[in-house]
C-alpha positions in Angstrom: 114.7 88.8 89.1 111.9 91.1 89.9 110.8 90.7 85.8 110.0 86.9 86.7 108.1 88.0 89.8 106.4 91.0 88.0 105.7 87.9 84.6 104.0 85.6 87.6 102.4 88.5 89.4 100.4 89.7 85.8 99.9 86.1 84.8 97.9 84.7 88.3 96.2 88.1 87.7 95.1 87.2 84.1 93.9 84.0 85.4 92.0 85.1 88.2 90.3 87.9 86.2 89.2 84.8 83.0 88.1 82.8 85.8 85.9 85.5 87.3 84.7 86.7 84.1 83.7 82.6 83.2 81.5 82.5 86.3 79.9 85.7 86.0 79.2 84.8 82.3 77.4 81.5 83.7 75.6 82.9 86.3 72.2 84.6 84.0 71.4 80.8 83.6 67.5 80.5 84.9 67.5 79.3 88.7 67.5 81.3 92.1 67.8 84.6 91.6 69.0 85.2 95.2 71.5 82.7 94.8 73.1 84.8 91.8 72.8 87.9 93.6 74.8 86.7 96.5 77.6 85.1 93.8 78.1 88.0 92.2 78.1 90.4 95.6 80.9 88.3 97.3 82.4 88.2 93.8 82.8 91.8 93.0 84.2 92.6 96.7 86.9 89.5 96.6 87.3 91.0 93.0 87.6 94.5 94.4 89.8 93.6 96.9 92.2 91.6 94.8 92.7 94.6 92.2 93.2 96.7 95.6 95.7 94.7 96.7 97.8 94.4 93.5 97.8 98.0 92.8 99.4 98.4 96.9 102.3 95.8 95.7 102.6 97.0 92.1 102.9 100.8 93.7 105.3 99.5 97.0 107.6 97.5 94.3 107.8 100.5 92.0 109.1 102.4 94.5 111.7 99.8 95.4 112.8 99.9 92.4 113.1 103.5 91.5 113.8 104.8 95.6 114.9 101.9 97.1 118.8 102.2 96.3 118.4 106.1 97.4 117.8 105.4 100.7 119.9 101.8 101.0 123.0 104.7 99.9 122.2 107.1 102.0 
């Protein structure tokens, strides 16, 4: 059960990082350079705090799964 979670988890992941990479890859276009420089600011910190956060869950489920029955047993 926690594979189909884990599958999901990595696949959203994917996503998110192809769409990111999409709109930073369209974003040299000529226009407003201000524009783009505020894009990719709040980009890179929603980016940054998306890889944060999946590296908390992928760390606290790890644990689960290798201490988790240690201290349900004990």
């Amino acid at each position: 059960m926690d594979w189909i979670f884990l599958a999901l988890f990595f696949g959203i992941l994917g996503i998110s990082a192809i769409l990111i990479i999409a709109t930073l890859v369209s974003l040299p276009r000529l226009g407003d350079e201000r524009k783009n420089l505020i894009k990719m600011k709040a980009q890179s910190y929603t980016f940054a705090i998306v890889i944060g956060y999946a590296l908390v869950e992928m760390a606290r489920k790890t644990y689960i799964v290798f201490w988790g029955d240690v201290l349900m047993k004990g």
